[in-house]
C-alpha positions as CSV (number, residue, x, y, z in Angstrom):
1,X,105.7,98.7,102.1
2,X,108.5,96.9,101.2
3,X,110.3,93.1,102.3
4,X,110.8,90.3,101.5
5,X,107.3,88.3,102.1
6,X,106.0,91.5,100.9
7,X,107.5,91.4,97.9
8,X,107.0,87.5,97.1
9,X,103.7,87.8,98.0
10,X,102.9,91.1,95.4
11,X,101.1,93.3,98.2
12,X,101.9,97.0,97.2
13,X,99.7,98.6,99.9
14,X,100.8,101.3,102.1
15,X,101.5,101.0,105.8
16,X,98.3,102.1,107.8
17,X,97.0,102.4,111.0
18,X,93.4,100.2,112.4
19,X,91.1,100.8,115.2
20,X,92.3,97.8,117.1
21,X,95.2,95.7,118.6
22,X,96.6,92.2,118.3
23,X,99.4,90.6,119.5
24,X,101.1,91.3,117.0
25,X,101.9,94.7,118.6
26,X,104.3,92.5,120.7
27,X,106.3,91.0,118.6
28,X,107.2,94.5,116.9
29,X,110.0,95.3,119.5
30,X,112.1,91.7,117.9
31,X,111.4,92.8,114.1
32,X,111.3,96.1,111.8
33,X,107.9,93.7,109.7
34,X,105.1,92.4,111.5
35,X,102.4,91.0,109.4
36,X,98.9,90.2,111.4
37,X,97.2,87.7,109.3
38,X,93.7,85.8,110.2
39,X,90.5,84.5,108.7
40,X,87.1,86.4,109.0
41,X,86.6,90.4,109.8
42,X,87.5,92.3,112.4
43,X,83.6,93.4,112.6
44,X,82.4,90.1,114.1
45,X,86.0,89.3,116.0
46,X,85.5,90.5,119.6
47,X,82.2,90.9,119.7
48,X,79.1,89.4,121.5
49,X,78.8,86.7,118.6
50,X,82.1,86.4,117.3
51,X,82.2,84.2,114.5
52,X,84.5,82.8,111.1
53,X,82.7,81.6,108.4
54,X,84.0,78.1,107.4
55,X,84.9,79.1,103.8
56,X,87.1,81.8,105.5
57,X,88.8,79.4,107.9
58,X,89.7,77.1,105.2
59,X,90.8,79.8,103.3
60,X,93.1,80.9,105.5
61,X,94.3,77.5,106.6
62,X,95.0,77.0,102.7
63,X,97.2,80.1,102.9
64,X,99.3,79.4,105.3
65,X,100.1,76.1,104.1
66,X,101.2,77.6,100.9
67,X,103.2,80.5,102.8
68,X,104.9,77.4,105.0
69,X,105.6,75.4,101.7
70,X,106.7,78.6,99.8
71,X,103.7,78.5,97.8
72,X,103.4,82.4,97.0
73,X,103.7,84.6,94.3
């Protein structure tokens, strides 16, 4: 996988195919890179008790303030 968050960011893993849908699939058409991104796993998302664990919220709240500061790498 190759780009430029990819690269900034250091991810080197290959393009792969997941057993579920986002909305990411709709932004695809207006980009050749979508990235889905989110807190938790996709084994308690969509479920009958869905849940995040707070540690992984925060986590991923810290992320993307880093990402929207250019923080990365």
């Amino acid at each position: 996988m190759e780009g430029p968050t990819v690269t900034k960011v250091g991810d080197d893993s290959a393009p792969g195919g997941v057993r579920w849908c986002c909305d990411g699939s709709v932004f695809c058409p207006r980009s050749d890179e979508t990235v889905v991104f989110g807190p938790g796993s996709i084994k308690q998302g969509h479920a009958t008790v869905e849940y995040i664990a707070t540690a992984e919220l925060e986590a991923a709240s810290d992320a993307l303030a880093r990402l929207l500061a250019g923080d990365v790498g």
